[in-house]
FIKOLZA-1660 file (N, C-alpha, C; in steps of 0.1 Angstrom, whole numbers, plus 5000, padded with zeros to 4 digits):
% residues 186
   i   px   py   pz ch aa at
   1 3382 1825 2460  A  X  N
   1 3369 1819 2459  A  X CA
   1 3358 1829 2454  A  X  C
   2 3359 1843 2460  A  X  N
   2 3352 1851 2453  A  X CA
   2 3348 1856 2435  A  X  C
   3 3364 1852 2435  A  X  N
   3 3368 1853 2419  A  X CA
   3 3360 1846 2411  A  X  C
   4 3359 1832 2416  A  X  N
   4 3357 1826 2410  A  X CA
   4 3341 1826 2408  A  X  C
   5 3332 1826 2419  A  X  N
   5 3315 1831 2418  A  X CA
   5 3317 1838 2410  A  X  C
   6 3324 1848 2407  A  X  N
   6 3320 1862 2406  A  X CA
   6 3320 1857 2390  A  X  C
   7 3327 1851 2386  A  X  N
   7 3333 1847 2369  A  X CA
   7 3322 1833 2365  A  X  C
   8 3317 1828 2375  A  X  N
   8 3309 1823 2370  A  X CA
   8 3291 1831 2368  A  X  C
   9 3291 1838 2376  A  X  N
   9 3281 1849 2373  A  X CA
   9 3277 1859 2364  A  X  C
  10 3293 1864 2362  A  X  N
  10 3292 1869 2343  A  X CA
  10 3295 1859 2333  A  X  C
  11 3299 1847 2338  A  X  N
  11 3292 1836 2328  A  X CA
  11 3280 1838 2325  A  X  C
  12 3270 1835 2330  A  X  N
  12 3260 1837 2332  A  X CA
  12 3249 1842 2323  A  X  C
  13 3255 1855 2330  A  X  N
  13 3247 1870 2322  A  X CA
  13 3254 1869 2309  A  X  C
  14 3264 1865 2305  A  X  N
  14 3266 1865 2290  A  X CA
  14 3261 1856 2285  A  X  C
  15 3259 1849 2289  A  X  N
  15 3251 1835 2286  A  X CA
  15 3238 1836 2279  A  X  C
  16 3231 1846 2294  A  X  N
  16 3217 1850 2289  A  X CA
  16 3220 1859 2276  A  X  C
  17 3226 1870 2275  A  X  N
  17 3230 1882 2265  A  X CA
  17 3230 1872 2254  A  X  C
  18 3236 1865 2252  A  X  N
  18 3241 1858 2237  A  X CA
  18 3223 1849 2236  A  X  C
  19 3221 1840 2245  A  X  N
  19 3208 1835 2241  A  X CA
  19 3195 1847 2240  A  X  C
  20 3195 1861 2243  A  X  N
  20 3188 1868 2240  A  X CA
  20 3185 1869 2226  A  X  C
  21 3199 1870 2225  A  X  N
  21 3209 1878 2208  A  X CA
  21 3204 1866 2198  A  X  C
  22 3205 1856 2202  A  X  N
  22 3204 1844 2194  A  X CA
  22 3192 1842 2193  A  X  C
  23 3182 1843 2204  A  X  N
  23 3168 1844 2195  A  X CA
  23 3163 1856 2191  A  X  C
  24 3169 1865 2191  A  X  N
  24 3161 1876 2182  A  X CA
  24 3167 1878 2168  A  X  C
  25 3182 1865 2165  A  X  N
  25 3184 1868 2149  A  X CA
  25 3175 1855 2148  A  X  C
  26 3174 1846 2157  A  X  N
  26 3164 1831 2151  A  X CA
  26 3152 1837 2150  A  X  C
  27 3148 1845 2153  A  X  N
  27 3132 1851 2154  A  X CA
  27 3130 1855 2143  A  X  C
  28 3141 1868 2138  A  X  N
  28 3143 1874 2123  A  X CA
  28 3145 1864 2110  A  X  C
  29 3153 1854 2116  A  X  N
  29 3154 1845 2103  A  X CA
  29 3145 1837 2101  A  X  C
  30 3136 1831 2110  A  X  N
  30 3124 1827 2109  A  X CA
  30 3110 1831 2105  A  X  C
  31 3109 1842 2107  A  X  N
  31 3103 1858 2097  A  X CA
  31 3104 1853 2082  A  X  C
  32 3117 1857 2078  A  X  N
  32 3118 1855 2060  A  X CA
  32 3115 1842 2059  A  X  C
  33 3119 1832 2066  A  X  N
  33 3114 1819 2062  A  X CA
  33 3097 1815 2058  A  X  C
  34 3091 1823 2069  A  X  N
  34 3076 1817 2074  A  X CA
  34 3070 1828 2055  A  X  C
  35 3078 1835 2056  A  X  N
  35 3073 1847 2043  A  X CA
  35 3071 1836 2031  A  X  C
  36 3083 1831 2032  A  X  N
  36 3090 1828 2019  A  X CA
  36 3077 1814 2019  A  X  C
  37 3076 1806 2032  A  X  N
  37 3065 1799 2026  A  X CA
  37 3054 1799 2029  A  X  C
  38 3048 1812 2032  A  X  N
  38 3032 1815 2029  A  X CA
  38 3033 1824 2017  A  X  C
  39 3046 1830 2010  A  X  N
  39 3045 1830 1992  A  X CA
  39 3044 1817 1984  A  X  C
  40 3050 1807 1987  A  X  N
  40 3055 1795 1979  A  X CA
  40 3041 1788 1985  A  X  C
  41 3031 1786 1992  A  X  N
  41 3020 1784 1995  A  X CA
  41 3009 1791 1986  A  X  C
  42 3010 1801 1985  A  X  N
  42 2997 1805 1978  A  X CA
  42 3005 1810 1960  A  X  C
  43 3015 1806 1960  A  X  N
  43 3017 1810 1946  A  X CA
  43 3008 1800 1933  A  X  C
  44 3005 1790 1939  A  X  N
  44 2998 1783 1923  A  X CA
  44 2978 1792 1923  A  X  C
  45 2976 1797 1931  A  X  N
  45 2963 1799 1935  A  X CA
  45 2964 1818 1932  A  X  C
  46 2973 1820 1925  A  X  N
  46 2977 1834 1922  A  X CA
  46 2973 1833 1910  A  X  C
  47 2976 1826 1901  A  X  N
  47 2978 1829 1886  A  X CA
  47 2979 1812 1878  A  X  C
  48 2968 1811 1881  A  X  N
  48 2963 1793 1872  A  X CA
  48 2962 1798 1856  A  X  C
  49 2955 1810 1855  A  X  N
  49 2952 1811 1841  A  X CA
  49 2965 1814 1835  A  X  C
  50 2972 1821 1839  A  X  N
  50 2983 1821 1832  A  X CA
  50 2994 1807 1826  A  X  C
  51 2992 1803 1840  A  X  N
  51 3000 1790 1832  A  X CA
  51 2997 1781 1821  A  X  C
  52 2979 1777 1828  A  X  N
  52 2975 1772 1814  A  X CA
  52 2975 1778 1806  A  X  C
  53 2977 1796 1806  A  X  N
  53 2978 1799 1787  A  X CA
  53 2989 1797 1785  A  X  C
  54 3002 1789 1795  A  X  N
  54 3017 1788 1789  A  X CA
  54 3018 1773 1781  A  X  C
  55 3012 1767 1794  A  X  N
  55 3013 1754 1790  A  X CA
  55 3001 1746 1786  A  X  C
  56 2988 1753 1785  A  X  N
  56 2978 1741 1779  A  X CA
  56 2972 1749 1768  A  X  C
  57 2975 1756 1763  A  X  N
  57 2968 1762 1748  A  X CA
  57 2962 1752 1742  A  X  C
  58 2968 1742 1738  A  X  N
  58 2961 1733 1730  A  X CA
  58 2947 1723 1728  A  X  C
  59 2944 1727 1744  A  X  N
  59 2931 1722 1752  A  X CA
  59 2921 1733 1754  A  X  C
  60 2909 1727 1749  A  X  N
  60 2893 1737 1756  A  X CA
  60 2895 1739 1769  A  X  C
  61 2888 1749 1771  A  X  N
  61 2888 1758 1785  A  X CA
  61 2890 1750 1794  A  X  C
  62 2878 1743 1796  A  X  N
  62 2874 1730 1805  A  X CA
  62 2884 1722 1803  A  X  C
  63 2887 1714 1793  A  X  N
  63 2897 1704 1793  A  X CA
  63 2912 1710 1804  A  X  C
  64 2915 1723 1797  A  X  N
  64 2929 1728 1804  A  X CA
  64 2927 1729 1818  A  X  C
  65 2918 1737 1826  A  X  N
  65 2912 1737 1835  A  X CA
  65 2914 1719 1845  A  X  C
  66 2908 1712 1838  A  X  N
  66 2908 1699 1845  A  X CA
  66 2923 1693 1843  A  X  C
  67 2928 1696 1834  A  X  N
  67 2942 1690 1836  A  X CA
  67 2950 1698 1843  A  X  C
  68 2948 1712 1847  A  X  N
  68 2959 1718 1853  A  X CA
  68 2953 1717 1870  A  X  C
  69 2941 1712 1873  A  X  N
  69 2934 1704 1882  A  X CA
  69 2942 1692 1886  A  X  C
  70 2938 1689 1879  A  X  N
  70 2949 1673 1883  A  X CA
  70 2961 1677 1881  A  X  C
  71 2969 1680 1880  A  X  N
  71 2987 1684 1881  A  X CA
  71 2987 1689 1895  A  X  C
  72 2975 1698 1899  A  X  N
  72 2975 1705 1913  A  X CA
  72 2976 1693 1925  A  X  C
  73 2966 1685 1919  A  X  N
  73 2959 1678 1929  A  X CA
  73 2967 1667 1935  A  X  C
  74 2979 1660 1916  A  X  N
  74 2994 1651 1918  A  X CA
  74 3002 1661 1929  A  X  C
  75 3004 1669 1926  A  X  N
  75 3012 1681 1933  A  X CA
  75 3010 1678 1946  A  X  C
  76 2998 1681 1953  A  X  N
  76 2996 1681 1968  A  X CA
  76 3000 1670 1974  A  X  C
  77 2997 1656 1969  A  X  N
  77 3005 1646 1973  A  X CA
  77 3019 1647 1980  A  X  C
  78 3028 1658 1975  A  X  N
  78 3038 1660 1982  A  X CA
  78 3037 1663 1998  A  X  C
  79 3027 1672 1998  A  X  N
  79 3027 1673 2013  A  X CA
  79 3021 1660 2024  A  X  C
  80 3020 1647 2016  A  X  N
  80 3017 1639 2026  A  X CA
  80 3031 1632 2030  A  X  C
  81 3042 1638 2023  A  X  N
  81 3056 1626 2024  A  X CA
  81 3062 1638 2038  A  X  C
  82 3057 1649 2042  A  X  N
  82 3064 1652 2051  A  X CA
  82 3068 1646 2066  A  X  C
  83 3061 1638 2065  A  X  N
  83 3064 1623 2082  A  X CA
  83 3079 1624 2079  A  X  C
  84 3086 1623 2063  A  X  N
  84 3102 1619 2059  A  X CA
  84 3111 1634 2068  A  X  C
  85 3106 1644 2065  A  X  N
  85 3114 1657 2070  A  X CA
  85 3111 1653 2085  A  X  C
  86 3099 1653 2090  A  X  N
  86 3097 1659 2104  A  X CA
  86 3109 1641 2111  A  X  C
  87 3114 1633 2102  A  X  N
  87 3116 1619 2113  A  X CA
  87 3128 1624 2107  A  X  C
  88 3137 1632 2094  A  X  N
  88 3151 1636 2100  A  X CA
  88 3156 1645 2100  A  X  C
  89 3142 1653 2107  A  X  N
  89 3148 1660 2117  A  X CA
  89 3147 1659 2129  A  X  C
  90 3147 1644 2134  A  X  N
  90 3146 1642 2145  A  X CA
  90 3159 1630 2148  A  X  C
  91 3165 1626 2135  A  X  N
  91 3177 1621 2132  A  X CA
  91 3188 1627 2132  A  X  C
  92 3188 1639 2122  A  X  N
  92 3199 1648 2118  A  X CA
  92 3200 1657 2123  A  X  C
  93 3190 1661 2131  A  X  N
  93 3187 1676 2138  A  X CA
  93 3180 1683 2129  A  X  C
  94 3176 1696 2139  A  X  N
  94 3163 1705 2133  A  X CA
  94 3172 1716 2125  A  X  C
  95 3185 1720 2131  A  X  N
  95 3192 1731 2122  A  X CA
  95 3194 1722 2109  A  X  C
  96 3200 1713 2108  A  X  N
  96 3205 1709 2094  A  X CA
  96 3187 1711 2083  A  X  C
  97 3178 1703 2093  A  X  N
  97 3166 1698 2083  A  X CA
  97 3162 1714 2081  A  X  C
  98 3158 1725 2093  A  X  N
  98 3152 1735 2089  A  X CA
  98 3163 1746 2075  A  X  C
  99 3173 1739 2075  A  X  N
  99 3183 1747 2064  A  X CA
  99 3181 1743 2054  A  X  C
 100 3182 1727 2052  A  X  N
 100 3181 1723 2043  A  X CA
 100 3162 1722 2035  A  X  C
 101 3151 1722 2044  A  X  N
 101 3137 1722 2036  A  X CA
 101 3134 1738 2033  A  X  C
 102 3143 1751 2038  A  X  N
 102 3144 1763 2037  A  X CA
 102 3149 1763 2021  A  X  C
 103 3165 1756 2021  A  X  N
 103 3169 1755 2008  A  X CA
 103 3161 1748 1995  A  X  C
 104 3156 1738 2001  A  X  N
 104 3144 1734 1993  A  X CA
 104 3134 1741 1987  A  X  C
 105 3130 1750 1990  A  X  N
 105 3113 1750 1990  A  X CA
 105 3124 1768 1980  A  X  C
 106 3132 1768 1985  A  X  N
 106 3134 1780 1972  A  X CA
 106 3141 1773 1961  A  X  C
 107 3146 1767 1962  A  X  N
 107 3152 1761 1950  A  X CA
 107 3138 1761 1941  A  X  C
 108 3131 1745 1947  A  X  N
 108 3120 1742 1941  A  X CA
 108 3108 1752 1936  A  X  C
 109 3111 1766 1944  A  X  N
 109 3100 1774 1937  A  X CA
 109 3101 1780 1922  A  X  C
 110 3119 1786 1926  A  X  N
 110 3127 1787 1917  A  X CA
 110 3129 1778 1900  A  X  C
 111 3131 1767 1903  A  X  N
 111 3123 1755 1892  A  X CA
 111 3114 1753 1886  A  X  C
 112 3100 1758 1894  A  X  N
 112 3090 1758 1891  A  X CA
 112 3083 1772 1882  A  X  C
 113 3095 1777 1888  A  X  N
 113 3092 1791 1881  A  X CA
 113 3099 1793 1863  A  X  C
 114 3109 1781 1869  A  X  N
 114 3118 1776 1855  A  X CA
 114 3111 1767 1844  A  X  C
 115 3100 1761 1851  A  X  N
 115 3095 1745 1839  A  X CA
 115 3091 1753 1823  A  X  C
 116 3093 1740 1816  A  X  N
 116 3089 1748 1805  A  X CA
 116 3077 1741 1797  A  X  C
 117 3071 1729 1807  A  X  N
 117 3061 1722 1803  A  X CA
 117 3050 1716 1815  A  X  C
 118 3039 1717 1812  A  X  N
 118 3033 1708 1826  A  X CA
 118 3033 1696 1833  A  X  C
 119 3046 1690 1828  A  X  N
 119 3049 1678 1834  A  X CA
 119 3061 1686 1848  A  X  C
 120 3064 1691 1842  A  X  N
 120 3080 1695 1851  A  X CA
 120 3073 1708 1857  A  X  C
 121 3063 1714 1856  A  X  N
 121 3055 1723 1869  A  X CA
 121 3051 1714 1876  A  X  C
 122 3049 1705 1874  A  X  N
 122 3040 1694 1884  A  X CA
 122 3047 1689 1895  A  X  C
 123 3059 1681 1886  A  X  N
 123 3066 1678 1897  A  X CA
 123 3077 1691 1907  A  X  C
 124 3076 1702 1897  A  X  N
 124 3089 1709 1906  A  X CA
 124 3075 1718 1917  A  X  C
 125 3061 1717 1916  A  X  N
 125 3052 1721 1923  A  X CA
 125 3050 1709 1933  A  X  C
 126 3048 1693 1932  A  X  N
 126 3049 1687 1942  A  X CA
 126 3066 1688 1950  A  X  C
 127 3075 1691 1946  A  X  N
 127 3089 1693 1953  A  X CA
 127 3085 1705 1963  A  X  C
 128 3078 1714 1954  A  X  N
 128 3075 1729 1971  A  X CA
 128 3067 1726 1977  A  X  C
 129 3053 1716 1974  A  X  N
 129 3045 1709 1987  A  X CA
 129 3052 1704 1993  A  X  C
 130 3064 1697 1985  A  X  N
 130 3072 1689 2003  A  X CA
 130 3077 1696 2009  A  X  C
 131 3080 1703 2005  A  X  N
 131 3094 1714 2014  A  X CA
 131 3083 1722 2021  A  X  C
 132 3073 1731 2016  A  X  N
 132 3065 1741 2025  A  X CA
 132 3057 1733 2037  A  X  C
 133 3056 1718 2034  A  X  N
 133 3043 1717 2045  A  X CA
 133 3054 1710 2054  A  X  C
 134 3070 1710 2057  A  X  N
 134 3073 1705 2066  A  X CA
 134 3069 1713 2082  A  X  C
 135 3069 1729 2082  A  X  N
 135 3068 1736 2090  A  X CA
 135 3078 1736 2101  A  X  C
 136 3090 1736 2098  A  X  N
 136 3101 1729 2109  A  X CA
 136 3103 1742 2113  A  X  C
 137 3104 1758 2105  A  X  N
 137 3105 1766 2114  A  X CA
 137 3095 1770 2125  A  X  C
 138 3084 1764 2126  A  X  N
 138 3075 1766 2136  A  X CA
 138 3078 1756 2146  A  X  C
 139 3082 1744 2143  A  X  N
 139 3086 1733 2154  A  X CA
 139 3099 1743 2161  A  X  C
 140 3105 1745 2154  A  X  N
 140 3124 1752 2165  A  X CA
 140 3115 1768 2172  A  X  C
 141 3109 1772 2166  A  X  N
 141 3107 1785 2173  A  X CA
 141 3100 1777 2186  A  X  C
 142 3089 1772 2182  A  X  N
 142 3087 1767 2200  A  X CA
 142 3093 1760 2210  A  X  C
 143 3103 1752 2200  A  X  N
 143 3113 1746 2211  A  X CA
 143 3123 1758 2216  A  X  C
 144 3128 1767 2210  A  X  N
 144 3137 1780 2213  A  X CA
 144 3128 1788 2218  A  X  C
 145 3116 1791 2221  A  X  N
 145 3105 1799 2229  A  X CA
 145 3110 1796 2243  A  X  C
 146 3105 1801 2251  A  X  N
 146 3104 1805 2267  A  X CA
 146 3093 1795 2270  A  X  C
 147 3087 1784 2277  A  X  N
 147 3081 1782 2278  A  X CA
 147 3070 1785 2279  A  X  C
 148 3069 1798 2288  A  X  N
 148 3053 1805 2290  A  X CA
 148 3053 1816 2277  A  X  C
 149 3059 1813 2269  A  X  N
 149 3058 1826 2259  A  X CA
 149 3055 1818 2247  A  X  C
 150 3054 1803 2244  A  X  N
 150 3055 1796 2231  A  X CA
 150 3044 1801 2221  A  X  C
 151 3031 1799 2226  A  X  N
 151 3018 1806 2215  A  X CA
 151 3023 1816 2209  A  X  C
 152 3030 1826 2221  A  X  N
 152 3029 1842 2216  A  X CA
 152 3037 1843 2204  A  X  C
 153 3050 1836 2204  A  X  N
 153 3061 1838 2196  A  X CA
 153 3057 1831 2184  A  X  C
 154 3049 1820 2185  A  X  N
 154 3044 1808 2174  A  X CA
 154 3037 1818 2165  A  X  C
 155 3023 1827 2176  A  X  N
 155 3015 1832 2165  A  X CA
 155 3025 1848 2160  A  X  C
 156 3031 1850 2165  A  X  N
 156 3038 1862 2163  A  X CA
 156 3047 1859 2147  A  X  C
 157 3055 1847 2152  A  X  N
 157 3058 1843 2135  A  X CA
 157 3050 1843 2127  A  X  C
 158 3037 1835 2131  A  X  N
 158 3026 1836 2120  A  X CA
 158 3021 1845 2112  A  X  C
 159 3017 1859 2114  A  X  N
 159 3017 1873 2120  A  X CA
 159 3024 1881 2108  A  X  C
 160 3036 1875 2113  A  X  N
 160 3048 1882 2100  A  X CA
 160 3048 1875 2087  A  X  C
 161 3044 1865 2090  A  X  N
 161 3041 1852 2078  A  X CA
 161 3031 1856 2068  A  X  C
 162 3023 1866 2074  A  X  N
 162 3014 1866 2068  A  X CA
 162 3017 1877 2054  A  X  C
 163 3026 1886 2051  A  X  N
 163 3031 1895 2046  A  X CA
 163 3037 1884 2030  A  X  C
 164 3038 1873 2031  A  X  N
 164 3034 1867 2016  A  X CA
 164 3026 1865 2009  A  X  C
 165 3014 1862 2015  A  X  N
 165 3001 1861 2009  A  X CA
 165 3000 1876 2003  A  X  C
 166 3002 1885 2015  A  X  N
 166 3001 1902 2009  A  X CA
 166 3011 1907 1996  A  X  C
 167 3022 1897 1991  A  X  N
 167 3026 1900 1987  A  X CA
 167 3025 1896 1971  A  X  C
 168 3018 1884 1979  A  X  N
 168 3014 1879 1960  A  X CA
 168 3005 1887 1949  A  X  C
 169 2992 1888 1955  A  X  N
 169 2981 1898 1946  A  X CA
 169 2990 1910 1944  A  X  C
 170 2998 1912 1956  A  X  N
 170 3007 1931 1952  A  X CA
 170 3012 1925 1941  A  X  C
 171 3022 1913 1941  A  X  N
 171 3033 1915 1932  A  X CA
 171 3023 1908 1915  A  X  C
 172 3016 1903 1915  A  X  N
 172 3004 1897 1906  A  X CA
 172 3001 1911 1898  A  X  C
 173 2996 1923 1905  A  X  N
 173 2988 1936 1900  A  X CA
 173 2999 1945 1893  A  X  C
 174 3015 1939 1899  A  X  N
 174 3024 1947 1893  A  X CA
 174 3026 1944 1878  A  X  C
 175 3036 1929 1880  A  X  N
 175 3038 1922 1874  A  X CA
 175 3029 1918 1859  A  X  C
 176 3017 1914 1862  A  X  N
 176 3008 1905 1851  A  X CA
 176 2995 1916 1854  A  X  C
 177 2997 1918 1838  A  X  N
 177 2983 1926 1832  A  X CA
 177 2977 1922 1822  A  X  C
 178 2964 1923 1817  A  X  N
 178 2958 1918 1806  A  X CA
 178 2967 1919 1795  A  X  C
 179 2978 1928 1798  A  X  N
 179 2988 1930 1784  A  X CA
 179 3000 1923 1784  A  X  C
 180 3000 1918 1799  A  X  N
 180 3014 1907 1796  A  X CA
 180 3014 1896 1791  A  X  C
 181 3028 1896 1785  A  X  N
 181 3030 1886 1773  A  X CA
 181 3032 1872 1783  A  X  C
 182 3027 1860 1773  A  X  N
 182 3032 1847 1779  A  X CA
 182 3041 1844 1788  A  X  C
 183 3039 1839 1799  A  X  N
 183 3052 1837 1807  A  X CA
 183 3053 1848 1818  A  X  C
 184 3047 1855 1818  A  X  N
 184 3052 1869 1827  A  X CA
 184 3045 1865 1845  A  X  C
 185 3039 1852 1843  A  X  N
 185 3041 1846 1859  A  X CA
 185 3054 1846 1867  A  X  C
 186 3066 1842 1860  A  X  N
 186 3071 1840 1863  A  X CA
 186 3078 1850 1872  A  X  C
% end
């Protein structure tokens, strides 16, 4: 009988060990995620003039301007269809949906980074509104949080999240200079 406490007690403690282990790589993988979409968040607000010198040349300042306005503004509309992610992920589960709007939102940035006209920026830019404003990695971190620790860990992601915005103007100053040739958004 002893044996047996005793084996269910280092059940236990491994139990705890592995759920330790398992949120400190869900914490890390949640990091690159939150990164990945506060870059894919501020990427169109990086470099507008660029694109319209890719894709609106043929239009006055103003004109390009107002059309690459409106492509923005079709675009955001994506972020109103997210009710679809957050209801399956509550169908199919949060691992599958948080994999799959992760896989999303890079594909789609990736695409976007691919268009070769301002119809197909538009749409592959409303595809990473849908995918970035699901925020499902912020829903599982606080469900996998500690209950008296959820803010901390919520804003703590945030925190680290923040290092894409920092990354954009970095990679913007690198990347694109008054001397780069067409395209060099990308």
């Amino acid at each position: 009988m002893n044996e047996t406490n005793h084996s269910n007690g280092d059940i236990r403690k491994n139990s705890k060990k592995r759920t330790r282990k398992y949120f400190i790589y869900l914490f890390i993988i949640l990091i690159f995620v939150q990164i990945m979409d506060a870059y894919t968040t501020s990427y169109t607000a990086a470099f507008p003039s660029k694109i319209i010198e890719e894709f609106l040349t043929g239009y006055s300042t103003n004109q390009a301007n107002a059309i690459y306005a409106i492509c923005v503004g079709i675009a955001t509309a994506g972020m109103y269809f997210v009710f679809v992610t957050q209801y399956l992920a509550d169908k199919v589960g949060r691992k599958y949906m948080l994999a799959f709007t992760t896989f999303g939102m890079g594909i789609s940035a990736l695409l976007l980074a691919l268009s070769t006209n301002i119809v197909m920026y538009t749409i592959f830019l409303f595809c990473t509104y849908l995918f970035f404003s699901t925020d499902m990695w912020l829903i599982y971190i606080n469900e996998e949080s500690p209950a008296e620790k959820k803010g901390y860990y919520s804003n703590l992601l945030l925190a680290f999240g923040i290092m894409g915005p920092i990354l954009m103007p970095l990679f913007r100053s690198i990347f694109i200079t008054e001397s780069s040739p067409v395209g060099s958004w990308r």
